[in-house]
C-alpha positions in Angstrom: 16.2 -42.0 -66.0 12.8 -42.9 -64.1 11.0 -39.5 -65.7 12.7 -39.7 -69.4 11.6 -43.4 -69.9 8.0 -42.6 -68.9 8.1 -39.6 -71.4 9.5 -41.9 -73.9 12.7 -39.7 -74.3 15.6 -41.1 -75.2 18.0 -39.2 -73.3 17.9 -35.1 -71.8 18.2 -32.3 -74.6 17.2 -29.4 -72.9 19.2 -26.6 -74.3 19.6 -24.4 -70.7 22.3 -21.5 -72.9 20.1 -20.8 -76.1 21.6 -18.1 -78.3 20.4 -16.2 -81.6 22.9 -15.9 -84.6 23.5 -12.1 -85.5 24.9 -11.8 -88.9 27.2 -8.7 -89.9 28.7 -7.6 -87.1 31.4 -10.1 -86.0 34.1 -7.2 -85.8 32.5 -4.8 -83.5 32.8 -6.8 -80.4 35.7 -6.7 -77.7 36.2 -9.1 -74.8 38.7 -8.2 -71.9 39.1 -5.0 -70.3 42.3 -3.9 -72.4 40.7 -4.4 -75.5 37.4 -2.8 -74.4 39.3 0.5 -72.8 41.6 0.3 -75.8 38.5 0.7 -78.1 37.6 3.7 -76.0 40.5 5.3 -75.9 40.4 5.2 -80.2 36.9 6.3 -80.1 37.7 9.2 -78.0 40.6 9.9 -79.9 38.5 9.7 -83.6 36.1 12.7 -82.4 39.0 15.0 -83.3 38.2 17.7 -80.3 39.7 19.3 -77.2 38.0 17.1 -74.7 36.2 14.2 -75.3 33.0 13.1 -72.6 32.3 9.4 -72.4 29.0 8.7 -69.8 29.0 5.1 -69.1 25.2 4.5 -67.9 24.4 2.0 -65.4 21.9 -0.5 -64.7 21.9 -1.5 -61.2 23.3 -4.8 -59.9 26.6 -4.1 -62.1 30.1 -4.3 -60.1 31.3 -0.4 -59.5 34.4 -1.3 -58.3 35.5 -3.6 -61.3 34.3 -1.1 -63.9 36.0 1.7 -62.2 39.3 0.0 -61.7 39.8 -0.8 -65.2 39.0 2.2 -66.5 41.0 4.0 -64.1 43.9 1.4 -65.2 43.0 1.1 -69.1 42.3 5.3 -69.6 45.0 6.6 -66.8 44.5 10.2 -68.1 40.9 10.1 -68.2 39.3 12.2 -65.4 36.3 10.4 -63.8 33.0 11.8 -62.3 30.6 9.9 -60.3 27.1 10.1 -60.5 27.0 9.4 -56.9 27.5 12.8 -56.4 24.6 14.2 -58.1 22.3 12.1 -56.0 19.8 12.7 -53.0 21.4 11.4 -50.0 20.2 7.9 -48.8 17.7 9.3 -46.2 15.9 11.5 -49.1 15.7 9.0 -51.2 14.4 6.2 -49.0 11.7 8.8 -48.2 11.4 9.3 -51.5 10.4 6.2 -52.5 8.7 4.2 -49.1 5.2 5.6 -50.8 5.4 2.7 -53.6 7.5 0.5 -51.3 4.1 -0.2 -49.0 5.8 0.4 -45.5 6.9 -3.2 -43.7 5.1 -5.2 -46.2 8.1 -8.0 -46.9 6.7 -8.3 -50.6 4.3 -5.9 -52.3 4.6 -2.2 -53.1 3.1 -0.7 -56.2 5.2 0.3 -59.5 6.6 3.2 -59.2 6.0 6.7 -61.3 9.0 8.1 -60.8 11.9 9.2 -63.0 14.9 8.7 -62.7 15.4 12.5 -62.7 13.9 12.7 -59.2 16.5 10.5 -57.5 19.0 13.5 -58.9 19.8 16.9 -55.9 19.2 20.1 -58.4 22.2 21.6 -56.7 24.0 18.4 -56.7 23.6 17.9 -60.0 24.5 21.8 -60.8 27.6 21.5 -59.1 28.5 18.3 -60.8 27.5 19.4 -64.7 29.7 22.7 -63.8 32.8 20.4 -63.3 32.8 18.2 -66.2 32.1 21.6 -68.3 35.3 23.0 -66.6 37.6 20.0 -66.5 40.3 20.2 -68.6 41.2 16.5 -68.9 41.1 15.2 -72.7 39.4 12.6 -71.5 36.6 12.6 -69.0 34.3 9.9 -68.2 31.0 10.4 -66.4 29.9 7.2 -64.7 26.9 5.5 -62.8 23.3 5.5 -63.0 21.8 8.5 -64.1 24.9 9.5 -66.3 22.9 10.7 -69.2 21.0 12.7 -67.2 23.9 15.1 -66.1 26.0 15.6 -68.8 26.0 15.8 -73.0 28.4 13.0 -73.8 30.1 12.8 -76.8 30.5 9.1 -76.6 27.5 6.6 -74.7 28.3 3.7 -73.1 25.8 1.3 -71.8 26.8 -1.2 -68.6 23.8 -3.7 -69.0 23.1 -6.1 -66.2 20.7 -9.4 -67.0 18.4 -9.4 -64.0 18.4 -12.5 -62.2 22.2 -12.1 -62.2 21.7 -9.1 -60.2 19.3 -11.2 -57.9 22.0 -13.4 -57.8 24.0 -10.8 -56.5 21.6 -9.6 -53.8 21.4 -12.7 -52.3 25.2 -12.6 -52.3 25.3 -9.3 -50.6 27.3 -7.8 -53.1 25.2 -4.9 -54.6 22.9 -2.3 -53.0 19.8 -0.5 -54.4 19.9 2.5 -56.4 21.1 5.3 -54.6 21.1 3.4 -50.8 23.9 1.6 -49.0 22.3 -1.5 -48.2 24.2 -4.4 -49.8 23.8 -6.3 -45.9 19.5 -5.6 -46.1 17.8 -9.2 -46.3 18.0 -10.0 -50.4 14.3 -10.4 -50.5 14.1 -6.6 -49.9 16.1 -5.5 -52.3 14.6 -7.7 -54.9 10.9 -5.9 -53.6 12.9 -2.9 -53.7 14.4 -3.4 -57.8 10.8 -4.6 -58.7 8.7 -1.8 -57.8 11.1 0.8 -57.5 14.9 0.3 -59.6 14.5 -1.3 -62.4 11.5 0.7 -63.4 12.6 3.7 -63.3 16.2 2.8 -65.4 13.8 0.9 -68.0 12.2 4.5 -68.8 15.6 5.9 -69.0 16.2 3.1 -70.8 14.0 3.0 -73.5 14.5 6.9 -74.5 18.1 6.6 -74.9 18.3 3.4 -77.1 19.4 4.8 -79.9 22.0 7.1 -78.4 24.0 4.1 -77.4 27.3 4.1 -79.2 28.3 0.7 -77.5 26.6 -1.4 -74.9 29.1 -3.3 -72.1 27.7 -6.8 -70.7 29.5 -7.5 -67.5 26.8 -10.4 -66.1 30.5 -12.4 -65.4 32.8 -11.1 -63.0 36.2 -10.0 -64.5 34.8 -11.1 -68.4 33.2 -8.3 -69.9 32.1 -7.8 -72.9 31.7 -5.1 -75.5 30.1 -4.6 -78.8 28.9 -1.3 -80.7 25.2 0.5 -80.1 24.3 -0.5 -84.1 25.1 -3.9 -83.4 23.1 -4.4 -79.9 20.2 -2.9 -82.1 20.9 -4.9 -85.3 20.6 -7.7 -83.1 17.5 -7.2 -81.4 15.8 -6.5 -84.8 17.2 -9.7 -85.8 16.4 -11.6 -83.0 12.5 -10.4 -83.6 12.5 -11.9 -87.2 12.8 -15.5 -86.2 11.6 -17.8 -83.3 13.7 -17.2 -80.2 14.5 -18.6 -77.0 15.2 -16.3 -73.8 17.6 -18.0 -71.3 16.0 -20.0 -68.8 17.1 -20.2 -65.1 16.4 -22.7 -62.1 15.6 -22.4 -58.4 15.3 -24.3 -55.9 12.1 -23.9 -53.2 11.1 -25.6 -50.6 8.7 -27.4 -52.3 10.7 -28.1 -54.9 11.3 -31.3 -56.8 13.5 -33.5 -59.0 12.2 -33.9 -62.2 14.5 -30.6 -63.7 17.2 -32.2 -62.2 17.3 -35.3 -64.4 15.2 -34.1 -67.6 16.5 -30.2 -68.1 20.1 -31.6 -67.1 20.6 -29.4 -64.4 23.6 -29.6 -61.3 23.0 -32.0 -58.7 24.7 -29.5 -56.2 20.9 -28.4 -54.8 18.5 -30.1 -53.2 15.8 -29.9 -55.2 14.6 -27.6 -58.3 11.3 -25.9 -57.8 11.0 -23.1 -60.6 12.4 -22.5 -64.4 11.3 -19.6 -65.5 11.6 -20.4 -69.2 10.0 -17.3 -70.2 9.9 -14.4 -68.3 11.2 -11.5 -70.6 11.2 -9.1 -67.8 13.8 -11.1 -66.1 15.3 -13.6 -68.7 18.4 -12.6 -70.7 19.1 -12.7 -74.3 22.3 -14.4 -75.4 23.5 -12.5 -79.0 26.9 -14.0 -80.7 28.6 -12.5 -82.8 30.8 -14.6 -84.4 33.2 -15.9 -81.6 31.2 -13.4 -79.1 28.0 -14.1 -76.9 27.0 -10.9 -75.5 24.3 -10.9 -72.5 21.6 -8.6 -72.1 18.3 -8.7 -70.3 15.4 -9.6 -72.7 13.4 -6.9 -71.7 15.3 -4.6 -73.8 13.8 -6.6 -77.0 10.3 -5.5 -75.5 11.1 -2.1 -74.8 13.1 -1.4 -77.9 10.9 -2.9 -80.7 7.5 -3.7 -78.9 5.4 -3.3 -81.6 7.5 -5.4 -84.1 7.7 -8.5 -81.1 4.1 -7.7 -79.1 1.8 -7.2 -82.7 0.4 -4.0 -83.2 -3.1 -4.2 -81.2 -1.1 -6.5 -78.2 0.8 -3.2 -78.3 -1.8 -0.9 -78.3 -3.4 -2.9 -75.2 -0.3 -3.2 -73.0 2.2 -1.0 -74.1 6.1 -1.6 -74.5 5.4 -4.8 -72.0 5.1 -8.4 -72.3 1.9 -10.1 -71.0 3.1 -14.2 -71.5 4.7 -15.7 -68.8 5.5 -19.1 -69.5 7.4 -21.6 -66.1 8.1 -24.8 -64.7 7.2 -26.0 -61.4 8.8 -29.1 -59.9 7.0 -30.8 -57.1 8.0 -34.4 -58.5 8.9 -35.8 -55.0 8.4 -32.8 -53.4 5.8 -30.9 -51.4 2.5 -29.2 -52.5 2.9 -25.4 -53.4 1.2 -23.0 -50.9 -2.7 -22.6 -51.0 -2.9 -19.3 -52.8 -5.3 -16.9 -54.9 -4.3 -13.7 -57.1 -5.5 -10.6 -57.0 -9.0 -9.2 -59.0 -8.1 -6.9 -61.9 -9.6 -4.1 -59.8 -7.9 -5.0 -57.1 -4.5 -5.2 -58.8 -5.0 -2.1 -60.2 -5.7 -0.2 -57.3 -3.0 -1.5 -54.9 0.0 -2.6 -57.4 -0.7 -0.1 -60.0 -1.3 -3.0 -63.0 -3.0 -3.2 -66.1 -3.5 -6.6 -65.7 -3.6 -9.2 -63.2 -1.8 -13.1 -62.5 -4.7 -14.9 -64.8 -3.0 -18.3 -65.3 -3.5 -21.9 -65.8 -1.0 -25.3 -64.9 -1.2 -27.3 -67.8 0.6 -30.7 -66.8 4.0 -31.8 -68.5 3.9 -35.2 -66.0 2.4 -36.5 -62.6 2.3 -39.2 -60.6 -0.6 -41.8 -60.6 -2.3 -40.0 -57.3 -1.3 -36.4 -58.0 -3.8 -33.9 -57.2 -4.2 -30.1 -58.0 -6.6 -28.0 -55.3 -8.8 -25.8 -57.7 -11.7 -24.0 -56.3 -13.8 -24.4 -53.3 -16.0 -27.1 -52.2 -20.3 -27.2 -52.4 -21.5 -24.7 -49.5 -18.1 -23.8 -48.4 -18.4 -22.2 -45.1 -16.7 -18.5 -46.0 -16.3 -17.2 -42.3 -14.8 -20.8 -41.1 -12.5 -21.3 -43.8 -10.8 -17.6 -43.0 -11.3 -18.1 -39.2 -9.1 -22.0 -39.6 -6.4 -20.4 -42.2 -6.1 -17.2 -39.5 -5.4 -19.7 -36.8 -3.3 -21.9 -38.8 -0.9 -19.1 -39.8 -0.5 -18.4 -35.4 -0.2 -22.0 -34.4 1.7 -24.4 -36.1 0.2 -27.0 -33.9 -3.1 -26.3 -35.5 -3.1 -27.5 -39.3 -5.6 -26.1 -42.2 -8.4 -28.4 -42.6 -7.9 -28.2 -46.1 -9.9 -31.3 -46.9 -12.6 -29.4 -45.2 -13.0 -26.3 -47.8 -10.9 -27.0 -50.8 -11.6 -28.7 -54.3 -9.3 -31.6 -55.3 -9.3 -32.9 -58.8 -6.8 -35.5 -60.0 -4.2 -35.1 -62.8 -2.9 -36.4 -65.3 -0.3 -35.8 -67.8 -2.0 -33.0 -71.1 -4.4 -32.0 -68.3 -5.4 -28.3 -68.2 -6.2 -26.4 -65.4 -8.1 -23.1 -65.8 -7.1 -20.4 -63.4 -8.7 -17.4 -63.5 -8.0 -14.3 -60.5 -10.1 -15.3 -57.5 -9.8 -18.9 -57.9 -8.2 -20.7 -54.6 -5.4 -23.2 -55.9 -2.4 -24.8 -56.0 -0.6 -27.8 -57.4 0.0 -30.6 -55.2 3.0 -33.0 -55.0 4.4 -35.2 -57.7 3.4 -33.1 -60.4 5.4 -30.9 -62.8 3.4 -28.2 -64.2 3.7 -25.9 -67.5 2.6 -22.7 -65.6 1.1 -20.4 -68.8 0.0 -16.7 -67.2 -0.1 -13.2 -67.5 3.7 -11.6 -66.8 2.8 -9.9 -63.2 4.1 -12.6 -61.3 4.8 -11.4 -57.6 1.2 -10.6 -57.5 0.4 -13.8 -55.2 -1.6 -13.9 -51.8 -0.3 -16.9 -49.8 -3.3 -18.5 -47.7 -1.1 -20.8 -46.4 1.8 -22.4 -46.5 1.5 -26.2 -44.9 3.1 -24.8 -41.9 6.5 -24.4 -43.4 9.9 -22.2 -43.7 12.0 -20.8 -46.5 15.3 -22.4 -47.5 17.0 -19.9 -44.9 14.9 -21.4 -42.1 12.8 -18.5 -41.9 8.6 -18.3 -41.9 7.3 -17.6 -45.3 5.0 -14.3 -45.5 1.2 -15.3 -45.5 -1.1 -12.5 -47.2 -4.5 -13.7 -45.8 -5.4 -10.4 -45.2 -5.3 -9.3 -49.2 -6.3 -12.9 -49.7 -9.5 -12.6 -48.6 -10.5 -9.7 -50.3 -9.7 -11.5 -53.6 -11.6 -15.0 -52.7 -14.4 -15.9 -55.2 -16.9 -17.9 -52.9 -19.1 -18.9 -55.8 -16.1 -20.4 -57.2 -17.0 -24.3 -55.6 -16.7 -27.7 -57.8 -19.8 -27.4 -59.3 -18.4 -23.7 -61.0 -15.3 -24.6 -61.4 -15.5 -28.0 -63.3 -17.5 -27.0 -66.5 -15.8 -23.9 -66.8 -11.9 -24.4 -65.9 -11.2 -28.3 -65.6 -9.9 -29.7 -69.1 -12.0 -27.3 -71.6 -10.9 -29.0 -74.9 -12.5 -27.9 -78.2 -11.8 -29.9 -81.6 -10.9 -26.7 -84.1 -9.7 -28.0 -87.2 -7.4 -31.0 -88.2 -5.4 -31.9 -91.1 -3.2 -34.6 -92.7 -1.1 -35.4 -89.5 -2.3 -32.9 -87.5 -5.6 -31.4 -85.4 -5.8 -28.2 -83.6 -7.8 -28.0 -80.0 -8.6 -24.9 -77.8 -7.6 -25.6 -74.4 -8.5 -22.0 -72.7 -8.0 -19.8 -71.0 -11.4 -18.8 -69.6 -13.4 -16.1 -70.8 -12.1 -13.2 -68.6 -8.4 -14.4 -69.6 -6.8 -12.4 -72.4 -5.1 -15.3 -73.3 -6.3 -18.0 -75.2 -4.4 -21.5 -75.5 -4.3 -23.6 -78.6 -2.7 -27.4 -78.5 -1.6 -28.8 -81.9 -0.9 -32.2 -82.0 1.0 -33.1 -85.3 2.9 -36.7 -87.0 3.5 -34.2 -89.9 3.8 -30.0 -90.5 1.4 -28.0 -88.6 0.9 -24.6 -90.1 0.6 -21.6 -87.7 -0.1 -18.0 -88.3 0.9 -14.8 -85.8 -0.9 -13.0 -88.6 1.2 -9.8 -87.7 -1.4 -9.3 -84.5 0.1 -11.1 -81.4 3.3 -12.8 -80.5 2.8 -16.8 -79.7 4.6 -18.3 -77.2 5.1 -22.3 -77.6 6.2 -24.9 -75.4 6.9 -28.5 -76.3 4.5 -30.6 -74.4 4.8 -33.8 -76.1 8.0 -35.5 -78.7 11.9 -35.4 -78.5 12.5 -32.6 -80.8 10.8 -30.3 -83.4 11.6 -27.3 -86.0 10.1 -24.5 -86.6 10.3 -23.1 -90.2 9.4 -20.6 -92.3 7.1 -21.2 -95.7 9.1 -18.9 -97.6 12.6 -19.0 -95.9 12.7 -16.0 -93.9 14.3 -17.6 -91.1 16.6 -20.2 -90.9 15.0 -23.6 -89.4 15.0 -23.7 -85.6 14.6 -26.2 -83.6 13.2 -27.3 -80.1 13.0 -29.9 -77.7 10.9 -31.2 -75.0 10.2 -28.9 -72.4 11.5 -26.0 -74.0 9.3 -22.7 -74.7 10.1 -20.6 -77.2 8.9 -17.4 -78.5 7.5 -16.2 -82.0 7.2 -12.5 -83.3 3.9 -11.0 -84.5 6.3 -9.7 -87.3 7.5 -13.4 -88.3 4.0 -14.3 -89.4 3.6 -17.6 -91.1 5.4 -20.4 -89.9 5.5 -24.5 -89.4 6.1 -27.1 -87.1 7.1 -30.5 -87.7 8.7 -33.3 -85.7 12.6 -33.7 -86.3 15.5 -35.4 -85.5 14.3 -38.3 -82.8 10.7 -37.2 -83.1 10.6 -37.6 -86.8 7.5 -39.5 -87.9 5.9 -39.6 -84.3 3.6 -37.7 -82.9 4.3 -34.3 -80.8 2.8 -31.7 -79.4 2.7 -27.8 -78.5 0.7 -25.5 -76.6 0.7 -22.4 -77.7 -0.4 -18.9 -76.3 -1.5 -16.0 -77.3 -3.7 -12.7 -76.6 -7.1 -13.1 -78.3 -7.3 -9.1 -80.0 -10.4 -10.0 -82.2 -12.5 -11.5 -79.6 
């Protein structure tokens, strides 16, 4: 209990399976593949016609074979179509997309353009529309990715897959990319490969066929799907955006990685180490709904594609579109190692090469360290430009050569409520014994490695140094005497009350998010004013709720550590210390991005 104590926590609450309460809707869910084929089999039967089409969509990552088998078994008369067959063969495919997948590079690509549509063979797809018009089955299901592209169904089904359970299967060999056979390819490929290239180009099918869903199927857990109806998946995300929120958070472990998770978030003591919780990532989160008895699964990136403006604020919309530009994480090197010496891309830069609107602006704000923990920010006084590149490129061919870090990097010491500025171009990292509240921008791959302290992944293999897009990013100007004044604790009084005040702790001035702590003995008012979601992380007390001045939602409440996410539509709202915290004094951080600046 060696981190609780020194947090003055009485014992771990982190809630690791947080799940919104969806009212009205507790009969249209099904769990088990009887019921769920059984429901089917009704539905087809209710539409009162000759032949009945049901296209069951697919995200990739979900399990083919299970799906097919029980429907096969549940719907025995049901004649079944595979999208497969509509398809580009592998090779077309692959030379479809190696343009955005960046050749050999083991990580970056740029997001992809493409449709869906273009992964589909014209006479393929002829050929494959002309027998589902011509079967004479009652019943005929059209399945895969790319199902709503070839053929009118009378009845939509949705197979949703949570991403970081399909990463989970990729590492497990288990699933391929779309349209490829290469479940056996290295898993860090076919994550590259679903970033830039998969999962885009399903989220555009994706967001124009919402509201054609007549059900959506979760099948995250093997052999335990779950069902429930299209107006109940959308019921529930519009409820879900009318109160505070939490996205499910997951853990992995790194090589850096610490133990602080392990004892404080509750977490397994099966790994080694915990390095990351990625606590809100909506991209790659998932969203638990119940209703009633049922918790259904779905990614949370269908909350930001579905109602954007209602969740994102009408000018956050109008800047980024249906995406979500708040990334808030964990990272664990509590008796661990340092992260590697990095720098992200310019916005230019990223724009250019990745295809983004915006770029990995961030900052480490710091949940706890050590007495002698240190975070490398920025350069030192007359760094030598030439001999720092010339030392990292010979570091990254000779282990037996080290970086001279000491020699051109900045060191400041930490402690804990310290904020770290990090604008793109700045050189940094966190060191060891520190567990940092990372709060950036959502584009989170976007990361040039300078180097690594001469290490290997968890599977023994060298980790991929980007020096050469490093470099091309490095602010030189960027040494102590810049950094300090501008990115090193920049704390501002705003306004205070009875039992609270309110400071601006960032970001910098190029940043589009700003950063507000509140540190409150009594209710804090805050205010999305309808213009920009918050996101909120409990930096300081046992436990807090969140309520709403006029009772629109029903109280929520928090605990240390966790981030949680507020609408623009929610509006006013309070924070007060409950439960253990109740008459002591906590604290958030919130963020935000600034649309009247």
């Amino acid at each position: 209990m060696k981190y609780l104590e020194r947090l003055g926590l009485n014992a771990p609450n982190y809630d690791r399976h947080p799940h919104v309460e969806v009212k009205g809707h507790d009969n249209s869910c099904w769990a088990g593949w009887q019921s769920i084929t059984n429901e089917l089999k009704s539905s087809a039967l209710q539409k009162g016609e000759n032949k009945c089409v049901i296209a069951i969509e697919c995200y990739p990552g979900v399990f083919d074979d299970e799906i097919l088998s029980a429907i096969s078994s549940g719907i025995p008369d049901a004649q079944i179509f595979r999208t497969t067959e509509a398809l580009k063969s592998p090779a077309e495919i692959n030379k479809l997309v190696e343009p955005d997948l960046g050749g050999d590079d083991p990580v970056f690509g740029k997001l992809t353009r493409l449709e869906l549509d273009h992964f589909l063979d014209t006479d393929k797809k002829a050929t494959l529309e002309k027998a589902i018009l011509e079967s004479s089955a009652a019943t005929v299901i059209v399945y895969g990715t790319a199902a709503l592209l070839c053929t009118e169904a009378d009845i939509v089904v949705y197979a949703d897959m949570a991403r970081w359970e399909a990463q989970l299967r990729q590492r497990a060999n288990r699933v391929s990319n779309l349209g490829v056979n290469n479940s056996e390819q290295a898993a860090n490929l076919k994550y590259k490969r679903s970033f830039y290239i998969d999962w885009r180009v399903c989220d555009r099918l994706k967001q124009k066929t919402f509201e054609r869903w007549d059900y959506l199927l979760d099948t995250c857990k093997e052999n335990s799907p779950k069902m429930i109806t299209g107006d109940a998946f959308r019921d529930g995300i519009n409820q879900t955006l009318e109160r505070p929120f939490r996205v499910v958070p997951f853990f992995d472990p790194g090589v850096w990685g610490g133990q602080w998770m392990k004892e404080v978030c509750k977490l397994p003591e099966d790994k080694s180490n915990y390095a990351w919780c990625f606590d809100c990532v909506p991209e790659e989160n998932s969203l638990l709904l119940k209703f009633g008895e049922t918790t259904i699964e779905v990614p949370s990136i269908n909350a930001v594609l579905y109602c954007p403006e209602k969740l994102l604020g009408e000018p956050v919309y109008g800047l980024t579109g249906a995406y979500f530009p708040i990334r808030f994480d964990l990272l664990d090197t509590m008796q661990g190692q340092n992260l590697s010496f990095q720098v992200h891309p310019m916005l230019d830069y990223a724009r250019q090469e990745f295809g983004l609107n915006l770029t990995q602006d961030e900052s480490y704000y710091i949940l706890d360290a050590e007495p002698e923990a240190e975070v490398y920010l920025g350069l030192v006084e007359d760094v030598d430009a030439q001999g720092m590149l010339r030392d990292l490129k010979v570091a990254s061919e000779d282990p037996s050569r080290p970086f001279p870090d000491e020699k051109y990097v900045q060191r400041f010491p930490v402690k804990r409520h310290d904020h770290f500025l990090i604008p793109a171009g700045t050189c940094h990292c966190s060191g060891t014994d520190t567990l940092v509240l990372e709060i950036s921008h959502t584009p989170y791959v976007f990361t040039f490695k300078l180097w690594d302290w001469d290490r290997v992944d968890l599977n023994g293999l060298p980790r991929p140094i980007n020096l050469e897009r490093g470099e091309k990013n490095i602010q030189w100007e960027r040494t102590r005497s810049w950094v300090e004044p501008r990115l090193v604790n920049q704390f501002e009084k705003l306004s205070s009350g009875e039992g609270w005040q309110e400071e601006k702790t960032g970001l910098y001035k190029s940043q589009l998010i700003e950063t507000r702590r509140h540190w409150f003995e009594k209710p804090v008012a805050h205010d999305t004013k309808g213009e920009s979601v918050h996101v909120l992380n409990l930096v300081a007390g046992q436990e807090a709720t969140v309520e709403s001045p006029t009772g629109r939602f029903e109280p929520f409440v928090v605990h240390f550590a966790e981030t949680f996410i507020v609408p623009a539509s929610v509006g006013p709202y309070i924070i007060r210390p409950s439960g253990p915290s109740e008459g002591q004094q906590c604290a958030t951080i919130k963020a935000f991005i600034r649309v009247n600046a």
